[in-house]
N, C-alpha and C positions, 0 to 999 in steps of 0.2 A: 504493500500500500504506500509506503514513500515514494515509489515513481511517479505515482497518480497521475494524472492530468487533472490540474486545476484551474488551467487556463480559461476554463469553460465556466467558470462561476467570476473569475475577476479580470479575464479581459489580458489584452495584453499591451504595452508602453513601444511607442515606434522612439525609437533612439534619433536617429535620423544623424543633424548634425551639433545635436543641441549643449555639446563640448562648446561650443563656438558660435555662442548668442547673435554675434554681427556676423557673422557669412548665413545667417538661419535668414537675418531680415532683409538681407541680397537676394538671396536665395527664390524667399517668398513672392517681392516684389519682381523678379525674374522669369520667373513661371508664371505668376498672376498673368504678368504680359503676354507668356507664350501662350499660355492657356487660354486666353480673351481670342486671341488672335488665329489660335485651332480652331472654336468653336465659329468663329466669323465667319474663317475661311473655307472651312468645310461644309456649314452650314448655306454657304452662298456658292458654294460648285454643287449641293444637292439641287436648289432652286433653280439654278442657272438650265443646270441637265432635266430640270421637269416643266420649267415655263418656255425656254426657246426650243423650239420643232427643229431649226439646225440640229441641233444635238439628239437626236432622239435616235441615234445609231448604236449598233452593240457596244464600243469602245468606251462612250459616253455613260449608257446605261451601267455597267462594271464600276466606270470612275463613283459614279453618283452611290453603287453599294461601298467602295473601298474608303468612300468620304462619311458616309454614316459607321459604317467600323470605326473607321477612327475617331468620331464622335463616341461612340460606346467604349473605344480601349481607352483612353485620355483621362475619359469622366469615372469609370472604371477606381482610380487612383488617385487623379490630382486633387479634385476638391477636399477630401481628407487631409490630404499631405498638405495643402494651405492651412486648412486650420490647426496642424498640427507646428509650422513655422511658423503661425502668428503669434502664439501665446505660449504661456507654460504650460496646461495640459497635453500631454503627449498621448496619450490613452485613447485604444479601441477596444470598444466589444469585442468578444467574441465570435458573438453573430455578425458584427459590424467586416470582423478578419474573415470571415465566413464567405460571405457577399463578395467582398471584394477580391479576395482571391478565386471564387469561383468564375465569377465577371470577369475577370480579368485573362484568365487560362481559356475560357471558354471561347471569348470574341478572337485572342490571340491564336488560337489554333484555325476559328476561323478565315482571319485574313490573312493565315499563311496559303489554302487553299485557294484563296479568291486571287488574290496575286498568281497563282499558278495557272487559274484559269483565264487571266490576262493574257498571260503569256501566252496560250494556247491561239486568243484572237487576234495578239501580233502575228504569228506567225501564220494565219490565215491571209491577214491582210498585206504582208510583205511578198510571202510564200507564192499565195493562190488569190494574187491582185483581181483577177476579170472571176472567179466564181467565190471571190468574200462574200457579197452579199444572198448566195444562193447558200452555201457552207454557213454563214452566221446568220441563219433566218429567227424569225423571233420565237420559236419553239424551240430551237435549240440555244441559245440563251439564255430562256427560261430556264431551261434542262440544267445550263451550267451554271447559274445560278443558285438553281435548287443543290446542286453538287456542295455548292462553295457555303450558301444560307442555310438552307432543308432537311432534307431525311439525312443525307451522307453523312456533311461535315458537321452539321448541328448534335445528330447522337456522338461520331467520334470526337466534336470537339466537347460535348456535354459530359461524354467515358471521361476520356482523359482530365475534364474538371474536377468531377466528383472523384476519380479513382485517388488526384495526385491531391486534391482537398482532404479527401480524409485518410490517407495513408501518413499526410505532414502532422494533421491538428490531432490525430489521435496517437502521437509517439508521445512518452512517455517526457516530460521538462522539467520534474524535478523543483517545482517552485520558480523555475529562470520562467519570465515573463517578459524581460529587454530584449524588442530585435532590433537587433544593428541594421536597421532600415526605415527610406522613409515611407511603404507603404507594406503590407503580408503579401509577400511574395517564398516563393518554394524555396530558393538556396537559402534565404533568410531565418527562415522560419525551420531549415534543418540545422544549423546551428546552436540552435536551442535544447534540442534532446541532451541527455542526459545518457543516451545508450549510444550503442554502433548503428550507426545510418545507412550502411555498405548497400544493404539492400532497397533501402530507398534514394539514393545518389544511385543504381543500377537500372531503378524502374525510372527514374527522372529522364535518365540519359538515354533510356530507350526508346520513351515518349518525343523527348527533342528530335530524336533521328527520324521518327514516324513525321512528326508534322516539321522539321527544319528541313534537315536533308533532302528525303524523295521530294517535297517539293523544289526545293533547291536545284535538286539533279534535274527535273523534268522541265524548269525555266532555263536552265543550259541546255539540253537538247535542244527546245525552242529556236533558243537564241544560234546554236549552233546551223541549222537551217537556214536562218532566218541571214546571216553574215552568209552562208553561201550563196544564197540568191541575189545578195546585194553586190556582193563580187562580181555576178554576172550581169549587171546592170552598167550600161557603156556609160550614159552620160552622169560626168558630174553632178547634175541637177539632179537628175532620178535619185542618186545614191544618196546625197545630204537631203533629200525628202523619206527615201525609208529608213534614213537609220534617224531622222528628227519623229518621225511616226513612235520608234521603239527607246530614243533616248529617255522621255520622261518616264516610263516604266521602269528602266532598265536603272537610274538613278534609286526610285522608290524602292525597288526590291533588295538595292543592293545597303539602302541607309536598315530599313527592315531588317534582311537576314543576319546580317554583318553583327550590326548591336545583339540581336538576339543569343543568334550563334555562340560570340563572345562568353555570352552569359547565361548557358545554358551545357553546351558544351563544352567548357573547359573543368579540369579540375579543382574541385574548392582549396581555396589556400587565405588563410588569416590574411596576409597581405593585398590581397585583392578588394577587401569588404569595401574602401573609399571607392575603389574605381568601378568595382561593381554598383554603387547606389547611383554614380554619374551615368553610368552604361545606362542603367535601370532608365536614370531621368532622359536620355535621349530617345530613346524610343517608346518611353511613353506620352511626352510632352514635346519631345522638340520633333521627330518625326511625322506626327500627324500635322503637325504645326505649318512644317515644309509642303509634305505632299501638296495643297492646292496653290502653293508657290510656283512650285517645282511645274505643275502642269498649267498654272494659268501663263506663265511668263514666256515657256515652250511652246506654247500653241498658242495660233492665233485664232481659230477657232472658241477658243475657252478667256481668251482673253476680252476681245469687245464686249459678249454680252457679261461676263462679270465685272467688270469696270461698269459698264451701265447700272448692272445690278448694285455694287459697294453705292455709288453715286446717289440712287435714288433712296438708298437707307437710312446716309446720313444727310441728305434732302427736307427726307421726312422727321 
């Protein structure tokens, strides 16, 4: 009965960076900004892709689910972690580590997929230019959407929340209630145990290879396609129009997997804990933040009508 878990009756203290009262209210004021500026930006490439009829192609379609994920993974973590910089309470519920770890694993396994199936309609549209639109008709879109949202990736990314949610919150802590983190995340929250974790850093890292890698590998095959057809393309023009088609994806996936991979796939080591909660912070707040940067500035397409759209919100 010493091992217990207690966790569940008093909650647990995100440590975060609270050694260091002034880099906490940097910090805060930091992300409040990024995070203002996710929620703007994403929420005005969702609008953008359901009010203008330009946009009502598969490519679009995709951006407009990859811009609401990242609405859900953001919020997922940040707004906690604000109130957890502003003040001296540092404390989550239990239920509170619950939610948000579960939200968080859940959306995250989903936009690994959904990225994967982007990649699938770059390489339509580079690949197979004159039959893309017969290839990406709107049933089959629906179809890899439902892949990426739906029955597939919603139960395996739901398994993997629940599996990797309660295999963390039900090991044994010992009374240790401080995670060296600013929100309940997995490597975090095994630090805490009080026994050997061998077998949960085992199930961890065979989850990450499920939903990091094979997607990973299957956006290189893509991509691998997609660079030979471009090779074959004589003029200069042709060639900086399909690889500007595949650049802003090909950024996104690479800010995504990169961070995650990072911190997911490598071996836990005490010395890493600072650089893991920065990792942490960039792909949960500065990378959704990017994405409708990244694709409004790229394309000119996404550019007019969201400039119109920013324009008439703060009009009104």
């Amino acid at each position: 009965m010493e091992k217990s878990n207690d966790s569940s009756e008093y909650g647990f203290i995100l440590v975060g960076f609270s050694d260091r009262p002034k880099l906490e209210m940097v910090l805060f004021i930091v992300n409040f900004t990024l995070y203002s500026v996710a929620v703007l930006g994403n929420s005005a490439i969702i609008l953008v892709c359901i009010l203008d009829s330009r946009l009502h192609t598969p490519m679009y379609f995709f951006l407009a689910n990859l811009s609401f994920l990242d609405l859900c993974f953001s919020t997922s973590c940040v707004p906690q972690m604000l109130v957890n910089l502003w003040g001296p309470d540092k404390t989550i519920s239990y239920a509170g580590c619950v939610v948000q770890l579960f939200s968080f694993l859940s959306v995250g396994g989903v936009e690994c997929l959904l990225l994967a199936v982007m990649a699938y309609d770059r390489y339509a549209a580079v690949c197979r230019p004159l039959y893309y639109t017969v290839i990406m008709h709107p049933q089959l879109c629906l179809r890899l959407v439902a892949v990426a949202w739906g029955t597939i990736s919603w139960v395996s990314g739901f398994s993997n929340s629940v599996l990797q949610s309660t295999l963390t919150l039900q090991m044994p802590l010992c009374g240790h209630k401080e995670v060296d983190h600013f929100f309940c995340e997995v490597p975090a929250l095994l630090r805490l145990s009080c026994v050997d974790t061998t077998a949960n850093e085992a199930e961890l890292f065979f989850i990450s290879v499920l939903f990091l890698l094979i997607p990973v590998t299957l956006i290189l095959i893509s991509y691998a396609f997609i660079v030979q057809a471009v090779l074959r393309i004589q003029s200069v023009e042709g060639r900086r129009k399909a690889f500007g088609t595949c650049g802003s994806h090909l950024i996104v996936v690479s800010l995504f997997y990169g961070t995650a991979i990072y911190m997911y796939l490598q071996p836990p080591s005490p010395a890493s804990k600072d650089r893991g909660k920065m990792v942490s912070l960039f792909y949960g707040i500065i990378t959704p933040m990017l994405n409708p940067l990244i694709y409004t500035l790229r394309n000119k397409d996404v550019k007019g009508p969201f400039k119109s759209l920013i324009a008439k919100i703060f009009l009104i």
